[in-house]
Legacy VTK file of the C-alpha trace (Angstrom):
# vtk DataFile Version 3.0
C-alpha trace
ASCII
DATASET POLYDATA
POINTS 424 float
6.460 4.954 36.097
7.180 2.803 33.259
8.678 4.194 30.012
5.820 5.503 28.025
5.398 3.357 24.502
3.150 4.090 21.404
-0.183 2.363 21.252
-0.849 -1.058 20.190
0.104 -1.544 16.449
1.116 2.413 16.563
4.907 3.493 15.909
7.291 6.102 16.013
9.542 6.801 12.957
13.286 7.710 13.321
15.083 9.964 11.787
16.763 6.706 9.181
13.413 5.519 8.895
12.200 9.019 7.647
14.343 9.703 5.730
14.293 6.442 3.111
10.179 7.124 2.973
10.640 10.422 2.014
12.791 9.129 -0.879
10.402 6.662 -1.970
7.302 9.167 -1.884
9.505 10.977 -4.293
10.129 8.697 -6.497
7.167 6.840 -6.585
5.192 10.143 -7.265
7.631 11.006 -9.753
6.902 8.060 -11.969
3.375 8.251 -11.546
3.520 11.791 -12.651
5.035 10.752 -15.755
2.212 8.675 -16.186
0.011 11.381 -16.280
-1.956 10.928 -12.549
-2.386 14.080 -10.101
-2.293 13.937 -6.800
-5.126 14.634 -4.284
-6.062 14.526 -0.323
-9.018 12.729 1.367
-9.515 13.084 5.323
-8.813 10.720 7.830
-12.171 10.756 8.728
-15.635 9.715 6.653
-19.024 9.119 7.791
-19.263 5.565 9.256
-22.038 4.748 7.014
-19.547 5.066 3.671
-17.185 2.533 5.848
-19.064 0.065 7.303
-21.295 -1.221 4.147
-20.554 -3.921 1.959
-17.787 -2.877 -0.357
-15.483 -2.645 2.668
-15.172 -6.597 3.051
-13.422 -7.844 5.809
-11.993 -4.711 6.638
-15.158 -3.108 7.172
-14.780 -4.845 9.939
-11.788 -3.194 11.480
-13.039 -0.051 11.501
-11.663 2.440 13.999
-15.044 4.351 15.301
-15.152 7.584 16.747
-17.563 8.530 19.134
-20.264 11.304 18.526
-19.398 14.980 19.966
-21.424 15.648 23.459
-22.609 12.025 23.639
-22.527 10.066 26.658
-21.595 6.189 26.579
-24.994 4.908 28.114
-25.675 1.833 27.174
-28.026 0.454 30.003
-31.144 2.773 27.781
-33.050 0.311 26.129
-32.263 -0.970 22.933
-29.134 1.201 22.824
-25.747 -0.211 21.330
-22.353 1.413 20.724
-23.422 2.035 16.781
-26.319 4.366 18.232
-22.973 6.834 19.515
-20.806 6.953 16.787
-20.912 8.675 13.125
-17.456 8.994 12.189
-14.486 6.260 11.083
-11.269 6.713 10.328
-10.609 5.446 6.839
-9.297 1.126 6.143
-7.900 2.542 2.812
-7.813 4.502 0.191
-10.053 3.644 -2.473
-13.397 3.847 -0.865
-12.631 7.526 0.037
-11.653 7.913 -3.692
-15.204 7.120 -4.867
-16.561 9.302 -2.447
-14.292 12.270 -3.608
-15.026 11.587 -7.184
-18.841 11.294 -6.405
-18.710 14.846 -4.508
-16.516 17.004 -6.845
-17.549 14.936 -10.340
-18.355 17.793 -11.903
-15.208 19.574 -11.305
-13.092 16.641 -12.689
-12.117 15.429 -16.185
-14.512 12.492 -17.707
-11.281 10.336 -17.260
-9.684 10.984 -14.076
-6.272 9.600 -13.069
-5.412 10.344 -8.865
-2.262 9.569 -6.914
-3.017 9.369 -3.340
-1.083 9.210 -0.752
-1.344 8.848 3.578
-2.498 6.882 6.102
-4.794 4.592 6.720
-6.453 2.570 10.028
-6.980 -1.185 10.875
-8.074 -2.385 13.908
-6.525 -5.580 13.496
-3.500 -8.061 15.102
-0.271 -5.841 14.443
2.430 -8.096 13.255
5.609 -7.428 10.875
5.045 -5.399 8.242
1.308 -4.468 9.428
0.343 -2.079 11.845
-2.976 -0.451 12.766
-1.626 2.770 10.990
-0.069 2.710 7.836
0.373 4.686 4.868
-0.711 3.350 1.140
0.443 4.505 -2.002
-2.311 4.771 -4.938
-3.010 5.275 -8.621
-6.980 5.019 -9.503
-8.091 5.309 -13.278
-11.844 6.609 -13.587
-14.036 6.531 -16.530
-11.788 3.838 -18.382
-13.395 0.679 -19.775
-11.262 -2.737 -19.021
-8.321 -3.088 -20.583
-6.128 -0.149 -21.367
-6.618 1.043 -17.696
-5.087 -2.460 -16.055
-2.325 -2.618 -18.555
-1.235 1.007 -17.022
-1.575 0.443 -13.718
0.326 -2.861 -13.375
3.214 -0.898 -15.375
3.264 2.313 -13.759
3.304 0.477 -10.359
5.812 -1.346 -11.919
7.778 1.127 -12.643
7.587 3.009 -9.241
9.190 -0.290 -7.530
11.752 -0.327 -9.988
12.818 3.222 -9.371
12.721 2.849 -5.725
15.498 -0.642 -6.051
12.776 -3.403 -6.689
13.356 -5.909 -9.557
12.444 -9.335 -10.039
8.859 -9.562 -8.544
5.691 -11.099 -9.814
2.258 -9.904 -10.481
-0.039 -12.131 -10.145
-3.728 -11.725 -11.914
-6.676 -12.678 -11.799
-10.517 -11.985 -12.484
-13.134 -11.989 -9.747
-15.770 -13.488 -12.484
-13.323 -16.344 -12.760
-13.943 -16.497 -8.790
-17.778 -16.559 -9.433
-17.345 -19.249 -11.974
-15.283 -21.206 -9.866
-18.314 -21.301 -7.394
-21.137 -21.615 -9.454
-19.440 -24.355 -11.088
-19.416 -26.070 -7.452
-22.970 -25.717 -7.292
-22.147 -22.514 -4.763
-25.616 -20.386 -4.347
-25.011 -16.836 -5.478
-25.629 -15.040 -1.771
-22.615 -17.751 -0.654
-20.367 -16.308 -2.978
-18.633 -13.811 -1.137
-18.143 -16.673 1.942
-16.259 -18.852 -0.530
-14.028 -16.053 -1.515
-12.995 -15.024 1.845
-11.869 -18.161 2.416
-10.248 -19.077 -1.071
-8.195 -15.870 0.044
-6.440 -17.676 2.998
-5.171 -20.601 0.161
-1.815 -19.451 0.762
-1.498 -19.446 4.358
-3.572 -22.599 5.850
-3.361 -24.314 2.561
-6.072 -27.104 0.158
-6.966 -28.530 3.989
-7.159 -25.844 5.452
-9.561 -24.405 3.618
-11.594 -27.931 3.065
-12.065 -28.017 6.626
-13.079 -23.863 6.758
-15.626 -24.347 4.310
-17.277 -27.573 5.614
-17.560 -25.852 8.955
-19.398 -22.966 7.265
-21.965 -25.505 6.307
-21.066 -26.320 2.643
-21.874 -29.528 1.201
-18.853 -32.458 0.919
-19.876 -32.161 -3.366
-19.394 -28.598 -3.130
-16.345 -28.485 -1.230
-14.438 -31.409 -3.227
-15.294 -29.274 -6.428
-13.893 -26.465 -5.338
-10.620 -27.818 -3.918
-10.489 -29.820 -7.627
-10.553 -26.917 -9.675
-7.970 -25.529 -7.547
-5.421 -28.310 -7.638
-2.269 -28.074 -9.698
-2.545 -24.766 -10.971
0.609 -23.756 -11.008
1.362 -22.384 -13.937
-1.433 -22.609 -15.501
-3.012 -20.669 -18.774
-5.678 -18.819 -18.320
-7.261 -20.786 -21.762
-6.484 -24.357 -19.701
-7.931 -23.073 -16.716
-10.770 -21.462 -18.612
-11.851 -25.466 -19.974
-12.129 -26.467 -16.129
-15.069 -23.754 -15.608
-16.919 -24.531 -18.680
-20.180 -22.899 -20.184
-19.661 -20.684 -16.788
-17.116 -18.703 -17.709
-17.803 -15.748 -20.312
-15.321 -16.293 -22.915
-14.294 -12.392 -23.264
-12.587 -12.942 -19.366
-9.458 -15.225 -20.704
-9.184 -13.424 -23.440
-8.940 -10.185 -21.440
-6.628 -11.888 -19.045
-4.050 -13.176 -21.595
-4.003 -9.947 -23.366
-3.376 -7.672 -20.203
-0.793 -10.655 -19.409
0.933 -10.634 -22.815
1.232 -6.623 -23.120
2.730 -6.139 -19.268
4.693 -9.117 -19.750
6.386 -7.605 -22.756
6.693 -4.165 -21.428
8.145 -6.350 -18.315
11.257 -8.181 -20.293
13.573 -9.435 -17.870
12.932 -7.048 -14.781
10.009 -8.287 -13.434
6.843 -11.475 -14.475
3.435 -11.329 -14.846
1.290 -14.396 -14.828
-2.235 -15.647 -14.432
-3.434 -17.320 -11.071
-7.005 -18.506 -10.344
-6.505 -18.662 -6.525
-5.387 -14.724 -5.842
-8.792 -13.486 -4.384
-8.157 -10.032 -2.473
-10.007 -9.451 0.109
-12.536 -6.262 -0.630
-15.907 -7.155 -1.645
-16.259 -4.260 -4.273
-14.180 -5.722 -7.118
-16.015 -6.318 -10.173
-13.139 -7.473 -12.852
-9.281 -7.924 -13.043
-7.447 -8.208 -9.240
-3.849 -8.535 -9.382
-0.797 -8.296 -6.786
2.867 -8.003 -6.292
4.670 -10.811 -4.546
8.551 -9.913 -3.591
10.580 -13.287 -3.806
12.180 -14.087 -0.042
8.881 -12.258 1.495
5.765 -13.817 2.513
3.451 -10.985 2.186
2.074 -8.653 -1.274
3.999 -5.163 -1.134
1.209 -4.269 -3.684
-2.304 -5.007 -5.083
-5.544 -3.405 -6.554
-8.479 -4.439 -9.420
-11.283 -3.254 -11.123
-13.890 -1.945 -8.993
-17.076 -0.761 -11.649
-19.939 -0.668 -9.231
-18.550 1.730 -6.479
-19.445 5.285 -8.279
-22.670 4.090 -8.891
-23.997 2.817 -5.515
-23.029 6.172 -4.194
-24.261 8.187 -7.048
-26.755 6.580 -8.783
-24.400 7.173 -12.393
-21.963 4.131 -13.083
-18.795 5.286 -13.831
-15.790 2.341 -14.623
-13.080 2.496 -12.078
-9.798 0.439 -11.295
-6.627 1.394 -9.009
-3.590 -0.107 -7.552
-2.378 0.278 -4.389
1.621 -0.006 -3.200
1.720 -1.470 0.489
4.632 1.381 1.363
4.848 0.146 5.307
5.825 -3.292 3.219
8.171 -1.565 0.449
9.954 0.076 3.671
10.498 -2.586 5.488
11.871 -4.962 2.760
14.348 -1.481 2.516
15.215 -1.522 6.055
15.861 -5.001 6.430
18.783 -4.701 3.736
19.863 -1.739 5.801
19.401 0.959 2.624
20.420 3.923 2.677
18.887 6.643 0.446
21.452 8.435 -1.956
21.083 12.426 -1.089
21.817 15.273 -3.460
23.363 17.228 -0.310
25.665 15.728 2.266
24.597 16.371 5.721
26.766 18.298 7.345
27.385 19.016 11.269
29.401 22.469 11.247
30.655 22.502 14.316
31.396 25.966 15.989
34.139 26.681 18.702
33.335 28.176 21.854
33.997 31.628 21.429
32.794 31.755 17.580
30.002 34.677 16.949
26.708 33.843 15.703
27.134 35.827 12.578
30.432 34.145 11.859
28.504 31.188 12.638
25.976 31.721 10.101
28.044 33.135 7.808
30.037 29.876 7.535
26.776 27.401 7.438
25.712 29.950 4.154
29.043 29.172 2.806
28.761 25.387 2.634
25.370 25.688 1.320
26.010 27.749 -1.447
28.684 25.063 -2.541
25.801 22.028 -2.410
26.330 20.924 1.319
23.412 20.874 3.711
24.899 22.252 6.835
23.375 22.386 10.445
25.264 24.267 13.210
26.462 22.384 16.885
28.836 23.448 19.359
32.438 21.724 18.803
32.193 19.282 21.821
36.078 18.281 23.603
35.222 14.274 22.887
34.968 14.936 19.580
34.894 10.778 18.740
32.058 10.437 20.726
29.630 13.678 19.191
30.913 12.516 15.991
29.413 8.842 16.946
26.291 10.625 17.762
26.046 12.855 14.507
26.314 9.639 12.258
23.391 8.019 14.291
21.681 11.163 13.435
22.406 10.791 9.909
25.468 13.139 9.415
28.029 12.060 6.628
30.567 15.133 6.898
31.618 17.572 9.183
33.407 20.806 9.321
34.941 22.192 12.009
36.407 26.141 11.622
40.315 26.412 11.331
42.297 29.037 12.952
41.158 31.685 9.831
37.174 31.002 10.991
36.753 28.668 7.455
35.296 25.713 7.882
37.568 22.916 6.882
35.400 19.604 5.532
35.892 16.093 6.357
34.455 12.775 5.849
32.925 10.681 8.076
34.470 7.167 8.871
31.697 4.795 8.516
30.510 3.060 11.723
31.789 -0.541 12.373
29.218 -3.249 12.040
LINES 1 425
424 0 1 2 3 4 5 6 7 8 9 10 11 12 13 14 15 16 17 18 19 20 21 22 23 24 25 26 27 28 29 30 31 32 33 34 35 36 37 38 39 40 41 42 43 44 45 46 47 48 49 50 51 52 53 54 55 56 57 58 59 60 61 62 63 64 65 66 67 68 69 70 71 72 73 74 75 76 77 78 79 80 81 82 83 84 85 86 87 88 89 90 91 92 93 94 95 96 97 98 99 100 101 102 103 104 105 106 107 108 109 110 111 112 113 114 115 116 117 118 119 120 121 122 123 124 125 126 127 128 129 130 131 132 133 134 135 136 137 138 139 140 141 142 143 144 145 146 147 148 149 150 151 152 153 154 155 156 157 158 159 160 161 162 163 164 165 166 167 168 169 170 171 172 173 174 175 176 177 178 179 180 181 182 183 184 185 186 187 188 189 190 191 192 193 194 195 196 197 198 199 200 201 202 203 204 205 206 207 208 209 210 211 212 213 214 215 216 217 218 219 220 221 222 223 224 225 226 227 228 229 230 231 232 233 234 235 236 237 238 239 240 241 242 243 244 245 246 247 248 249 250 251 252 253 254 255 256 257 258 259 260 261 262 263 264 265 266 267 268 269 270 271 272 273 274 275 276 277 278 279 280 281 282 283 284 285 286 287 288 289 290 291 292 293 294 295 296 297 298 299 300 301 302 303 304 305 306 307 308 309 310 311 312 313 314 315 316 317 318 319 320 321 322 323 324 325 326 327 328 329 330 331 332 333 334 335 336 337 338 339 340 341 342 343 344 345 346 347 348 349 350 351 352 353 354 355 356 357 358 359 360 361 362 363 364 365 366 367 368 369 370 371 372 373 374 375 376 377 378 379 380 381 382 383 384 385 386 387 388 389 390 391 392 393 394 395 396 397 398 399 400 401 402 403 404 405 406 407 408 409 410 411 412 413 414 415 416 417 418 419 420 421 422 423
C-alpha cells in the first residue's frame, strides 16, 4: 500500500508551520482591533446560487460543489446535468459570504459596520506554490462608508498588520475599475465585452503586451480595438494618475483621479519610508463585483500579491434590494506564510518550551508538581520520560519545537538548560 498523502492542492501543517500562523493571526487581529473592526464567522458552506452568479468572476468558476443529501448521480434521465444534484458550495472567499451575513443580520448591526474575518476558503484550481485548493484569507470589510475615508483605512490598517508581522518595503498598487471601463470604451469596447477585456488585462503581468494582443484578437476583437488598448497601456510605468487621466479623455469622470491621487497622497504620507503606494492603470483583480478603487500588495523578490481588495458598492443591493457602500481588503495569509517560511522565521514566544524530562522511578505527583513549578516561573513545560540517548531525544524535542529542557537533580528539582541550536 502506498503511503497515504493529502488530496490534490490539500496539506498538512506541522507543528513549525503552526506555530508562526498562530503568531500572525495574533498580530494581524491585534492591529485590526486597534482599528476598530470586530471579528465574525461565516460557514464553509453557502447555497450554490450566492456562489455561482456573476460577482464571483473567474472564481465562480472553481467552485467546489457538494452534492444534494439522498440524491442519486443519474444522469442518463433526460435533460438532467450535475447542477440539477447539487445546492451547496463551499465558499472561493470571503467577501461574498460577508454580504450575505450583512444582508441576513442587517438589522442587528451598526449603520457602519467594520468585520475582521478570518478561515478558509476553496478553489478548485491548479495548486502551485503559494496556492492551494484550501487556504485561509485574512479580511477587513468597511460597510456603509462612502469612497474615500474607507480606502485610506484599509490600505493602512493592512499596512500595518504586515508591518507587525516583519513586512516592510512593499508596494500597493491602485487603481479604479471605472478607469478599466474607460480604458475600453475609449477602444471602442461594447459595454457587455467589458468584463472579457478585463479578464484578460489581468494576465498583463504574466504573458505580457503580446500576450494579451494575441488573447484578445482570438476572442474576436477588432485589430482597431486591440491596438488601442495595448496603446493606452504602453509605458505606464510610473505614471500619474492626472497624465494617465489625459489618455482616456471625455471618458473618464474627472472626480476618479482626483479620488485616486488623494487616497495615494494620504497613505503615502502615513507610509514614509516603510512601505509605497502608487497608481497603476493595468492592476485589474479578478472578481467581477468591484465597482471603484482595487488595490494590491506586491512583496519585492516575489512574483505573486500577498494582499488585495476594492470597493465593491453593488453587492448588498443585488441581494437585498437596499444599496449599502462596501469595500474590504483581503491579506493572502497562505502567501504571508510562506514568504515567512522561506526565510526560515521563527516566531518569538513569551514562554520557552520546555521538555521536563522525568526519571524512571519519579512519581506522577512529583512529576506534576515539578511541571507547576516551571510554569509558575513563565516556562511552558510538557512532561517526557528521561530517555538513556539523551542527544538523540533532545534532537527530536528541538524538531518538535522545544528550546529548553529540565531534567530533575538528585533533590527531585528540575535543573534548566538551554538547547544547543541544530547545525545547518
Amino acid at each position: 500500500m502506498s503511503k497515504p498523502q493529502p488530496a490534490r492542492g490539500m496539506r498538512d501543517i506541522l507543528p513549525n508551520e503552526a506555530a508562526i500562523r498562530d503568531w500572525m493571526q495574533s498580530k494581524i487581529l491585534a492591529t485590526y482591533r486597534r482599528f476598530g473592526y470586530t471579528r465574525i464567522e461565516t460557514p464553509a458552506l453557502e447555497n450554490i446560487q450566492l456562489l455561482t452568479g456573476d460577482d464571483g468572476g473567474e472564481n465562480a468558476k472553481l467552485v467546489f460543489k457538494v452534492m444534494k443529501r439522498g440524491e442519486k448521480l443519474d444522469l442518463a434521465k433526460p435533460g438532467m446535468t450535475e447542477d440539477d444534484l447539487v445546492d451547496l458550495g463551499l465558499r472561493f472567499d470571503l467577501t461574498v459570504p460577508l454580504v450575505r451575513f450583512f444582508t441576513s443580520n442587517r438589522a442587528q448591526l451598526p449603520r457602519v459596520f467594520k468585520a475582521i474575518q478570518v478561515g478558509s476558503v476553496w478553489r478548485a484550481e491548479r495548486p502551485q506554490k503559494g496556492r492551494f485548493r484550501q487556504f485561509t484569507q485574512c479580511d477587513i470589510d468597511i460597510i456603509g462608508l462612502e469612497e474615500g475615508l474607507a480606502e485610506a483605512e484599509l490600505l493602512v490598517g493592512s499596512a500595518e498588520a504586515l508591518i507587525a508581522v516583519g513586512f516592510e518595503g512593499f508596494t500597493i498598487r491602485l487603481n479604479d475599475r471605472r478607469i478599466l471601463t474607460a480604458i475600453a470604451a475609449a477602444a471602442g469596447v461594447e459595454e457587455a465585452r467589458h468584463g472579457s477585456v478585463f479578464i484578460t488585462l489581468d494576465k498583463l503581468d504574466k504573458i505580457g503586451v503580446d500576450g494579451v494582443k494575441k488573447e484578445l484578437a482570438q476572442q474576436g476583437f477588432s485589430d482597431a480595438q486591440v491596438e488601442k488598448l495595448a496603446s493606452m497601456l504602453a509605458d505606464v510605468d510610473g505614471i500619474s494618475v492626472e497624465d494617465f487621466a489625459k489618455r482616456l479623455g471625455a471618458s473618464l469622470d474627472a472626480k476618479v483621479p482626483s479620488l485616486v491621487r488623494e487616497i495615494v497622497d494620504a497613505v503615502g504620507a502615513d507610509a514614509g519610508s516603510r512601505y509605497k503606494i502608487a497608481f497603476d492603470p493595468t492592476l485589474v483583480r479578478g472578481m467581477g463585483y468591484y465597482t471603484g478603487p482595487v488595490f494590491e500588495i506586491a512583496q519585492p523578490g516575489y512574483d505573486f500579491s500577498i494582499a488585495g481588495g476594492g470597493r465593491y458598492d453593488k453587492m448588498v443591493g443585488k441581494l437585498s434590494g437596499e444599496n449599502a457602500p462596501a469595500c474590504g481588503f483581503s491579506i493572502g495569509f497562505e502567501r504571508v506564510v510562506t514568504i515567512l517560511m522561506d526565510k526560515q522565521f521563527v516566531p518569538p514566544t513569551e514562554a520557552k518550551l520546555t521538555a521536563l524530562l522525568v526519571p524512571d522511578g519519579t512519581s506522577l505527583g512529583r512529576a506534576l508538581g515539578m511541571a507547576k513549578t516551571l510554569r509558575s516561573e513563565g516556562l511552558a513545560p510538557s512532561l517526557f520520560p528521561l530517555e538513556k540517548k539523551l542527544g538523540r531525544q533532545l534532537e527530536g524535542l528541538q524538531a518538535g519545537g522545544f528550546t529548553h529542557y529540565a531534567v530533575l537533580d538528585g533533590e527531585g528539582k528540575p535543573i534548566l538548560k538551554e538547547m544547543k541550536a541544530p547545525a545547518r
